[in-house]
TILO-829485 format. One record per residue: x, y, z of N, C-alpha, C in turn; residue in one letter. Coordinates in steps of 0.2 Angstrom, whole numbers. Example, Ala and Ser with C-alpha at 12.3 -4.5 7.8 and 13.67 -1.06 7.14 Angstrom:
<drenses>
66,-28,39,62,-22,39,66,-16,39,a
64,-11,35,68,-5,36,64,0,39,s
</drenses>
This chain:
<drenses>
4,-6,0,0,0,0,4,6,0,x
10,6,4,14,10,4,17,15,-5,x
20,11,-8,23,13,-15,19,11,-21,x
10,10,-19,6,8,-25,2,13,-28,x
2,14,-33,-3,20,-37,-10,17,-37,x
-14,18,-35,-21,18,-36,-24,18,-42,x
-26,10,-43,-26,6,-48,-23,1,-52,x
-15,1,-48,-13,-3,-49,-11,-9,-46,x
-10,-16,-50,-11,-22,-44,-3,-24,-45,x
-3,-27,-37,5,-27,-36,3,-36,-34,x
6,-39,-36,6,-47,-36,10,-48,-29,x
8,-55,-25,11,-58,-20,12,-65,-21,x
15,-70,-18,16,-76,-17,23,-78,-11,x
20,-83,-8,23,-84,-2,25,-91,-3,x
32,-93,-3,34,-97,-5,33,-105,-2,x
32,-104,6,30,-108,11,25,-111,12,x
20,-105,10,12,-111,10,9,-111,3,x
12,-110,-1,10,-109,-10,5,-105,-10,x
3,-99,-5,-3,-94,-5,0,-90,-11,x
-6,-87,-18,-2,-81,-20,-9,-79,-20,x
-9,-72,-23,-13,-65,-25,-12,-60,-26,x
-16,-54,-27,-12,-47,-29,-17,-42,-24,x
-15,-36,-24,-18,-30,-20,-18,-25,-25,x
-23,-23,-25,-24,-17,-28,-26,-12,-25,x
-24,-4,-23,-27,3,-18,-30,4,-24,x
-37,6,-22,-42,10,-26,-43,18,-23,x
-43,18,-20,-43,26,-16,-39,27,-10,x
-36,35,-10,-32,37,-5,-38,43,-1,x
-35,42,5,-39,48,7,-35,51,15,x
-37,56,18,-34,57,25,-41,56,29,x
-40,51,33,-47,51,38,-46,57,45,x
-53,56,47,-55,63,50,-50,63,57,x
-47,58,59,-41,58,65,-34,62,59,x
-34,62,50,-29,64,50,-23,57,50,x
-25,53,47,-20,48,45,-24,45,38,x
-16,45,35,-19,44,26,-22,35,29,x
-25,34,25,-31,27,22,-30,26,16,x
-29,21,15,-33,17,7,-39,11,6,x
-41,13,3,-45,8,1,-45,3,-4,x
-43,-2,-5,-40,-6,-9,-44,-14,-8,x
-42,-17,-15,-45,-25,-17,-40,-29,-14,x
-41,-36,-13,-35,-38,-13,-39,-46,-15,x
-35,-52,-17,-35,-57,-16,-31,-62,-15,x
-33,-69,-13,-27,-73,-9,-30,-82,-13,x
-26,-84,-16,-29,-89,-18,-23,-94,-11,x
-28,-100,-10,-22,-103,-6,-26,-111,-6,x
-23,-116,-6,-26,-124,-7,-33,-123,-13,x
-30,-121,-19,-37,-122,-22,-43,-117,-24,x
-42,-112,-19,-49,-109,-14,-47,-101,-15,x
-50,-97,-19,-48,-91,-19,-53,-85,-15,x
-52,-80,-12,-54,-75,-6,-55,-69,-10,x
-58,-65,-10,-58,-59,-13,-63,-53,-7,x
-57,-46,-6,-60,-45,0,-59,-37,-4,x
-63,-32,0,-63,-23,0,-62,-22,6,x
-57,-19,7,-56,-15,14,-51,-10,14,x
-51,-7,21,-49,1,22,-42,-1,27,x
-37,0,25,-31,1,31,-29,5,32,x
-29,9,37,-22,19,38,-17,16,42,x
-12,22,41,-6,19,41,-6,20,49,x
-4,19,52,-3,19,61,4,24,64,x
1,25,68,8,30,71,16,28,70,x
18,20,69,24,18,66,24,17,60,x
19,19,57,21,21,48,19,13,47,x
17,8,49,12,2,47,7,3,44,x
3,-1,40,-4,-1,37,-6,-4,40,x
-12,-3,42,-17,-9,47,-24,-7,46,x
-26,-15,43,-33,-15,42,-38,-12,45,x
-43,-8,45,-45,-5,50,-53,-6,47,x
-56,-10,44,-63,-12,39,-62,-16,35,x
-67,-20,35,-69,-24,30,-74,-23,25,x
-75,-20,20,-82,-20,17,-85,-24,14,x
-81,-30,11,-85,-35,9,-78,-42,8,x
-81,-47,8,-77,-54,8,-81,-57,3,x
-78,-61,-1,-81,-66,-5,-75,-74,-9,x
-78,-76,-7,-75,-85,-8,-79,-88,-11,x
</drenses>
C-alpha cells in the first residue's frame, strides 16, 4: 500500500504455503483523526480456494498499514 498507485495491482506469493494473489489501492484519502487510508481489493488464492476481499487500512503512528474495515469478503 505503501509505493502503489491507485489502480494498480501489485502481485504476492509466499513461498512456504503456496498462497499467491495481488492487492490493488483504489482510493487514498486522510481520515478525520488525519491519517492517510486506502481503500484497496486484494485477493489470496491458497489450497485451491480463492478469497476476494474490500477493505480500508491507515497507516498507524509507526508508519504500518493496518486494516482498520472490511467491506465485503467473497469465496
Amino acid at each position: 500500500l505503501e509505493h502503489t498507485a491507485s489502480g494498480q495491482s501489485v502481485a504476492w506469493h509466499n513461498p512456504d504455503s503456496g498462497a499467491y494473489g495481488q492487492v490493488m489501492p483504489v482510493r487514498t484519502y486522510r481520515s478525520k483523526s488525519n491519517h492517510w487510508c486506502r481503500e484497496y481489493l486484494a485477493s489470496k488464492v491458497s489450497d485451491g480456494t480463492e478469497e476476494k476481499i474490500r477493505a480500508i487500512a491507515c497507516r498507524a503512528g509507526a508508519g504500518d498499514w493496518v486494516k482498520v474495515e472490511q467491506l465485503y469478503y467473497d469465496s
